[in-house]
C-alpha positions in Angstrom: 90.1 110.6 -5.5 91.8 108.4 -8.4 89.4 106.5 -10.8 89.3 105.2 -14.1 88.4 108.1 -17.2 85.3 106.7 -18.3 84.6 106.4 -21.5 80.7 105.3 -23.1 79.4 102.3 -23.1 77.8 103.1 -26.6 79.2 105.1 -29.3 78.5 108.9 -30.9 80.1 109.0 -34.3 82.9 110.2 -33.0 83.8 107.8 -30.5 83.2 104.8 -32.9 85.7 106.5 -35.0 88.1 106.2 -32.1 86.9 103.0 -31.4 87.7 101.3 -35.3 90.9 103.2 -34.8 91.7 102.1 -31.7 90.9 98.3 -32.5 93.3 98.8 -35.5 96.2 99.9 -33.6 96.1 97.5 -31.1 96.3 94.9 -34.4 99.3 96.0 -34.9 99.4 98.8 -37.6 100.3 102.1 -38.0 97.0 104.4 -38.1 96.9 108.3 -39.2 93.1 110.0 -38.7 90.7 112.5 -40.9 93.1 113.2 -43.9 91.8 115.9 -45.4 91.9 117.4 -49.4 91.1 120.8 -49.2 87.1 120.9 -49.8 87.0 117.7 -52.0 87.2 114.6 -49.2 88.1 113.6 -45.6 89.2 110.4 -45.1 88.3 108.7 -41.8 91.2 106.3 -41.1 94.1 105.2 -43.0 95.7 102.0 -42.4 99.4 101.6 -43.0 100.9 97.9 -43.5 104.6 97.7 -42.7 106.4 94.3 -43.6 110.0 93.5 -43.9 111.1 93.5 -47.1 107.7 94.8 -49.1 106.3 97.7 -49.9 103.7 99.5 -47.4 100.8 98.3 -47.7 97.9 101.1 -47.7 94.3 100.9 -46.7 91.5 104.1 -47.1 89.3 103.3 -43.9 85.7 105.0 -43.9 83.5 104.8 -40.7 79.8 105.0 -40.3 78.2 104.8 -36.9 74.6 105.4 -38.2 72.4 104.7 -41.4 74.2 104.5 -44.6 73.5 103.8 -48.6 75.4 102.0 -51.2 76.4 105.5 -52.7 78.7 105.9 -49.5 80.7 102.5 -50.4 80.9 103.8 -54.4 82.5 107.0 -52.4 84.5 104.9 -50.9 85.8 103.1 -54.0 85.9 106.5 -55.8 88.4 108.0 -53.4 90.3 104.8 -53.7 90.5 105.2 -57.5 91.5 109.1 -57.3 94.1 108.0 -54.7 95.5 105.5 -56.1 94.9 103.2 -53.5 93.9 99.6 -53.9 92.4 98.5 -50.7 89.5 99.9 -48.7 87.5 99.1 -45.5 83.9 100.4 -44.9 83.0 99.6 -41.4 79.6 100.4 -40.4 78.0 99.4 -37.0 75.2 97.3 -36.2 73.0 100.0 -35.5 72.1 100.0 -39.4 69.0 97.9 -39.0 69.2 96.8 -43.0 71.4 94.1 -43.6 73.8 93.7 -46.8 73.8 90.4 -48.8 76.3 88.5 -49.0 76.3 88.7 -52.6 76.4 92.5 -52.7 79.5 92.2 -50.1 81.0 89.8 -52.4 80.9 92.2 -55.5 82.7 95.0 -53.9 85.5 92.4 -52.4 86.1 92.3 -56.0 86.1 95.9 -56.6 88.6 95.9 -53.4 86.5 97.1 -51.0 85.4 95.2 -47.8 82.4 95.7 -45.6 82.7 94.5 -42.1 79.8 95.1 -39.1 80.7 96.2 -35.9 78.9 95.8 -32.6 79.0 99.1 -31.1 79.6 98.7 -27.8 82.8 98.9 -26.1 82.2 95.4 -23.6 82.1 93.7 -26.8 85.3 94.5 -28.0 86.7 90.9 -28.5 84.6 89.8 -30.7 84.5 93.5 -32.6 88.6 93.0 -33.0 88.0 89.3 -34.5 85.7 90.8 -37.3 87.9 93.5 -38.1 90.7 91.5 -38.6 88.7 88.1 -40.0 90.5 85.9 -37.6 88.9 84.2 -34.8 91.2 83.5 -32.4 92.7 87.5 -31.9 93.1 88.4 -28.5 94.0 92.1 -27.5 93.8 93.6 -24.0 90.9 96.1 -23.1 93.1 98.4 -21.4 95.1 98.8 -24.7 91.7 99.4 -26.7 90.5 102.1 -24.0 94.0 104.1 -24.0 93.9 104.5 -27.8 90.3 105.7 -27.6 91.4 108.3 -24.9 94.6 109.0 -26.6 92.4 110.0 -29.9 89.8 112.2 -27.7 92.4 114.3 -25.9 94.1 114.8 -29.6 90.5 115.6 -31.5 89.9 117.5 -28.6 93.4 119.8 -28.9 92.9 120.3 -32.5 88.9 121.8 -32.1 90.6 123.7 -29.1 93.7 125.0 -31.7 90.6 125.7 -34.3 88.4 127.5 -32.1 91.8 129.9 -31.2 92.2 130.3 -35.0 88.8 131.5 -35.8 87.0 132.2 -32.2 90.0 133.6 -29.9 87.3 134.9 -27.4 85.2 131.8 -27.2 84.1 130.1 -24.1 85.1 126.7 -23.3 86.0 124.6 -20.5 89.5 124.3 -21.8 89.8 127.9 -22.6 88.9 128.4 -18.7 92.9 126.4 -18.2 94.2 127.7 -20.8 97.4 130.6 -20.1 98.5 132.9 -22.9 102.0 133.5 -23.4 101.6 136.5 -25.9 99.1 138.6 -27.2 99.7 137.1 -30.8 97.7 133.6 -29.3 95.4 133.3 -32.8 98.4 133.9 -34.7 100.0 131.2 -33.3 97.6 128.6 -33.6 97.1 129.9 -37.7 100.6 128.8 -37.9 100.3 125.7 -35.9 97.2 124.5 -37.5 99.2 124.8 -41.2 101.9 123.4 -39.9 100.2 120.0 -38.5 98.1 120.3 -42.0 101.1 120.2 -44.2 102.0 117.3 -42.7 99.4 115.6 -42.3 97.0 116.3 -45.2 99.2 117.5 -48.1 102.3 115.1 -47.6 99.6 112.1 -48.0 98.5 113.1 -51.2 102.2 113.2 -52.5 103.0 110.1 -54.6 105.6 108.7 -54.0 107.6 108.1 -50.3 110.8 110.3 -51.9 108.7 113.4 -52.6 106.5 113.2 -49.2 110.6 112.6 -47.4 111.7 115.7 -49.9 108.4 117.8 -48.9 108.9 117.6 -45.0 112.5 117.9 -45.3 111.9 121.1 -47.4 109.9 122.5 -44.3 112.6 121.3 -42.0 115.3 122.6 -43.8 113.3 126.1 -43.7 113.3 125.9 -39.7 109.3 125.9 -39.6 109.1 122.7 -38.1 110.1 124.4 -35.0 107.0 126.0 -34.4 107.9 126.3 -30.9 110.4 128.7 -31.7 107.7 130.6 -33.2 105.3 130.7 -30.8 107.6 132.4 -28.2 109.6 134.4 -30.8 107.9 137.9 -29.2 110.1 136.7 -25.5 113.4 138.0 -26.8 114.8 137.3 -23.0 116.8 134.4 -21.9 116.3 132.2 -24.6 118.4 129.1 -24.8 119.2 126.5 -26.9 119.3 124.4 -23.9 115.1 124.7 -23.9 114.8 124.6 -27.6 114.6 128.4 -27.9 112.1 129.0 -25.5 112.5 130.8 -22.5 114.0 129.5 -19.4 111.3 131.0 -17.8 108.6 129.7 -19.7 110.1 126.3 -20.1 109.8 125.2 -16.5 106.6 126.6 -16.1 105.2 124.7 -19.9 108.0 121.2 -19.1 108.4 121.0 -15.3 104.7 123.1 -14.1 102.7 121.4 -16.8 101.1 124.8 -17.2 98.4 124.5 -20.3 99.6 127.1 -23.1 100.2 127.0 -26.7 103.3 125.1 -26.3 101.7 121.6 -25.2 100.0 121.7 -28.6 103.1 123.3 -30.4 105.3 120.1 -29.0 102.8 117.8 -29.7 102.2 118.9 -33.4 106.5 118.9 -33.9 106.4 115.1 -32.5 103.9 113.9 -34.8 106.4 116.0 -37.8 109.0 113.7 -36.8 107.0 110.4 -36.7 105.8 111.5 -40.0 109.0 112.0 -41.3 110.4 108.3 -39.6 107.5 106.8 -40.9 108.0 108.5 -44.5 111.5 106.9 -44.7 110.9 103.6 -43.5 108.3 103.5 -46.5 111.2 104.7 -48.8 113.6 102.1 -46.9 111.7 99.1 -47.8 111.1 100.2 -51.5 113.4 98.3 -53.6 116.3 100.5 -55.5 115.2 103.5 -52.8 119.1 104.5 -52.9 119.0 105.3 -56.8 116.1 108.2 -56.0 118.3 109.0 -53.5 121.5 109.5 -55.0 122.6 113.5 -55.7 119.4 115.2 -53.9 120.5 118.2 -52.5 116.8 118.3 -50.7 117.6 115.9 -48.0 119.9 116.2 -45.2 123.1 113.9 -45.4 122.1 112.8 -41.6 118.9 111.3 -43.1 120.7 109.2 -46.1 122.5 107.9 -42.9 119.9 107.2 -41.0 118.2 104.8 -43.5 121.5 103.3 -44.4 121.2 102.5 -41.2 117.8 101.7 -40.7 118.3 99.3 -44.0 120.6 96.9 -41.3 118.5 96.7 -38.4 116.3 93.4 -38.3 113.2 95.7 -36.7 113.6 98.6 -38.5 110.2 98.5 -40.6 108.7 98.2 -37.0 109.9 101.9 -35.9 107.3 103.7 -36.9 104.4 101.8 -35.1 106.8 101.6 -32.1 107.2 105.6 -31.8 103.6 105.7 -32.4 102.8 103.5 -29.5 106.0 105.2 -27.4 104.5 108.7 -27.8 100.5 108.6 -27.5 100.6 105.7 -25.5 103.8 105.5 -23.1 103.9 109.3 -22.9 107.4 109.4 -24.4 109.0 108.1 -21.6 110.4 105.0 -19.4 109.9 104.2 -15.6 113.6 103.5 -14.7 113.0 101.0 -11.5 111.0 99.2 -14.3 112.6 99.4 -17.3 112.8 95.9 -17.9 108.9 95.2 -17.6 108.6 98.7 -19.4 110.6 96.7 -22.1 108.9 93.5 -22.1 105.3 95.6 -22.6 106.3 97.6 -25.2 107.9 94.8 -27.4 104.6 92.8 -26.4 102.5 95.9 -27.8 104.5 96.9 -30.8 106.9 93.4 -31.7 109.9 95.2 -31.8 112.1 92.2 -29.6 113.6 93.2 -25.9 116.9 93.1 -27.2 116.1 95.7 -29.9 113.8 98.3 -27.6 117.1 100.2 -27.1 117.6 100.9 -30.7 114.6 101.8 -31.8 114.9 104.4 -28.9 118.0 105.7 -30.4 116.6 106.5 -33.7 115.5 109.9 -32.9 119.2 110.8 -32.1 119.8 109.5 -35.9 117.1 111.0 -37.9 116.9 114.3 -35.8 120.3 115.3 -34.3 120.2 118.5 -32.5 123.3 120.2 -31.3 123.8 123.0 -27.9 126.5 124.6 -29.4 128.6 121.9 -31.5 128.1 119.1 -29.0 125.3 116.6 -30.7 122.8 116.1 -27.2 120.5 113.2 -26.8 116.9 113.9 -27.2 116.6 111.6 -23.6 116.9 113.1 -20.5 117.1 112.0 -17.2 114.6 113.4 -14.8 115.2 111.9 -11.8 116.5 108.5 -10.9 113.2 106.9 -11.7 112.4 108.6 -15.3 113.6 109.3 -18.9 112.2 110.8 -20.8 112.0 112.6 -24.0 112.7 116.1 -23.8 110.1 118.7 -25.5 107.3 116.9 -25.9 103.8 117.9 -24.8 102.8 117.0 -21.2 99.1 116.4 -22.2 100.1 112.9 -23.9 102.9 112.2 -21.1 99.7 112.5 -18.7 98.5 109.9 -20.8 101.3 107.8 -20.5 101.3 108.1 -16.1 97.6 106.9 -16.5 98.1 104.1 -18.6 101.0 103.0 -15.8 98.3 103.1 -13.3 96.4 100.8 -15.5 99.3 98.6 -15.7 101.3 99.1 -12.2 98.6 100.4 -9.9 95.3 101.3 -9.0 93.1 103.2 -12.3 94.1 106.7 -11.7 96.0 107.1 -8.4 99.4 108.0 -9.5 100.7 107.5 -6.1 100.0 103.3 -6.5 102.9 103.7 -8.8 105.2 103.5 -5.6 107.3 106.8 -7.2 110.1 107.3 -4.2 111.4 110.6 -5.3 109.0 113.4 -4.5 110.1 115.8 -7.7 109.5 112.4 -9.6 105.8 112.1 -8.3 105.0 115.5 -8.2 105.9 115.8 -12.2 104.3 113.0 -12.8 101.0 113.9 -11.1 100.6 117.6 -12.7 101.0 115.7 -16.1 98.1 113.3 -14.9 95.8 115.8 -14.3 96.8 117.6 -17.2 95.7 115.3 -19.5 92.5 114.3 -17.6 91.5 118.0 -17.4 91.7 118.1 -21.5 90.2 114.6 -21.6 87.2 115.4 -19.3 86.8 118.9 -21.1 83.1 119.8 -22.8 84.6 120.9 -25.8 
């Protein structure tokens, strides 16, 4: 029976993470999660600010859903400081029942630090969005704030899952219950996987400057251990192909065309989110001023990147990429509903500003940044399905799941994948085991 994932009507501390998060990624910016330096901090939410023609603009979030002191804010500032980061936001909700002068919200403004108050439930999202962004008039759609929130639940919810494989392999859990091992080396893999989407995540933040984070994941690029895929399956010595990106043939249709849960819809995932690092490390280097004299004689970066930003450096849109993948991947699934590609078109350029007339190259950007070859014939990373979807290839079926039930939201009825008016029966079918997919991991207890 198809219905809409429900999510609370009042917020853990976890989901008003997701919520802030949310609300800040439907305002239009670019939003990476729970940073982490070793033992020394977590950061909640970091904000990214990409204009045309300035530098990023950077912002250390910090979310409290409970009671809270002033020592928290002088954290706040204090990680700033060590950072090197001049802006902050300390959201709190209005569940703190002591309220904050104006005067001592005034001082920390001054110290770069703003305090905003949240109401913490989800109907009153409107006016929630018109604090955070201290306009009045900012209108956003509710179905936009909900698919981020469920987009951030089903990843938190992957990564405790890829932790618990690290450290528990034998533990009980709903999503352990779906879960299908592919070798016998399963807590090995997910070691490697959870360094992997560390590096870069964590340590590439706490890099400088945007040439040494762009020379960091190139270095792991360059060594092959971005495809952790590979990896993962490197025990199946049959049939491999690069056709299926080194897995087996075998094991491809069941991970890409059975939506089977294994290791691989996390492995995918985590090699994705690599790439939209990397796009959104060099549109950070693009718009620096003089980024070509850095550049110039480094070895360290692949000649197909230099290209790329050359490139990147003539498009109108380009600062705009990174926030467009981001919305492409966790929220579109990675992929476009042929019949409707021109509505699919007009939603995403509504959603991420990129215009209509520049959607196609902002799709083609992969193919520059991250050419991959079958033999020595470059292949594009779309592929067409069917008739009536393109999508792109190896990525995780959990977040293309996502993408089918934000089209129901859009298209159909909340949930009922058939309302979508799918003709082709391999179409429908692909796209229903990647619906229920991603509602098993959302609706999951772990």
């Amino acid at each position: 029976m198809s219905q809409e994932w429900l999510l609370p009507e009042e917020f853990t501390d976890n989901d008003f993470e997701d919520y802030v998060s949310a609300l800040l990624q439907v305002s239009g910016m670019f939003v990476e999660r729970n940073v982490k330096m070793d033992n020394t901090l977590e950061l909640d939410v970091i904000v990214t600010e990409l204009s045309q023609n300035e530098s990023p603009s950077t912002t250390i979030v910090e979310v409290k859903s409970g009671d809270w002191g002033l020592e928290d804010v002088f954290k706040l500032k204090g990680w700033m400081d060590f950072i090197g980061v001049n802006k902050g936001l300390f959201i709190y909700s209005t569940r703190r029942k002591k309220e904050i002068s104006e005067e001592v919200k005034r001082r920390f403004m001054e110290l770069g630090v703003q305090l905003r108050c949240l109401p913490q439930t989800l109907s009153e999202f409107e006016k929630a969005i018109q604090i955070l962004c201290n306009e009045e008039h900012v209108t956003v759609d509710e179905k936009d704030v909900k698919i981020w929130m469920i987009t951030q639940r089903i990843e938190r919810k992957l990564m405790n899952f890829l932790s618990s494989l690290r450290k528990h392999p034998g533990k009980k859990s709903s999503l352990l219950e779906n879960f299908k091992a592919i070798s016998s080396n399963t807590n090995e893999h997910a070691e490697l996987l959870h360094e992997y989407y560390r590096m870069i995540k964590d340590k590439v933040f706490f890099l400088n400057e945007n040439f040494e984070k762009l020379k960091e994941l190139c270095r792991e690029c360059q060594k092959g251990k971005y495809r952790v895929s590979e990896q993962c399956v490197s025990d199946h010595s049959k049939n491999q192909s690069e056709k299926t990106g080194g897995i087996p043939e075998e094991l491809f249709e069941r991970t890409f065309y059975d939506c089977e849960f294994n290791i691989l819809q996390i492995s995918t995932y985590i090699e994705h989110m690599a790439r939209l690092s990397i796009l959104k490390t060099a549109v950070g280097l693009m718009l620096c001023k003089n980024w070509k004299d850095s550049y110039e004689d480094d070895e360290s970066i692949p000649k197909s990147f230099y290209g790329g930003l050359c490139t990147l450096e003539n498009e109108s849109y380009s600062f705009l990429y990174p926030v467009f993948w981001q919305w492409f991947l966790l929220v579109f699934g990675g992929f476009i509903l042929r019949d409707r590609e021109n509505e699919e078109f007009e939603i995403l350029s509504k959603k991420t500003k990129v215009p209509v007339e520049g959607i196609r190259k902002a799709l083609e950007v992969y193919d520059r940044f991250f050419p991959k070859f079958y033999g020595s014939e470059p292949k594009p990373w779309f592929v067409d399905l069917s008739n009536e979807l393109k999508l792109v290839s190896l990525f995780s079926c959990v977040f293309q799941g996502v993408g089918v039930y934000y089209r129901t939201l859009l298209y159909g009825k909340p949930g009922d994948v058939k309302s979508l008016g799918i003709s082709d029966r391999r179409t429908l079918d692909y796209l229903e085991k990647c619906y229920h997919l991603a509602e098993t991991v959302f609706n999951s207890k772990d």
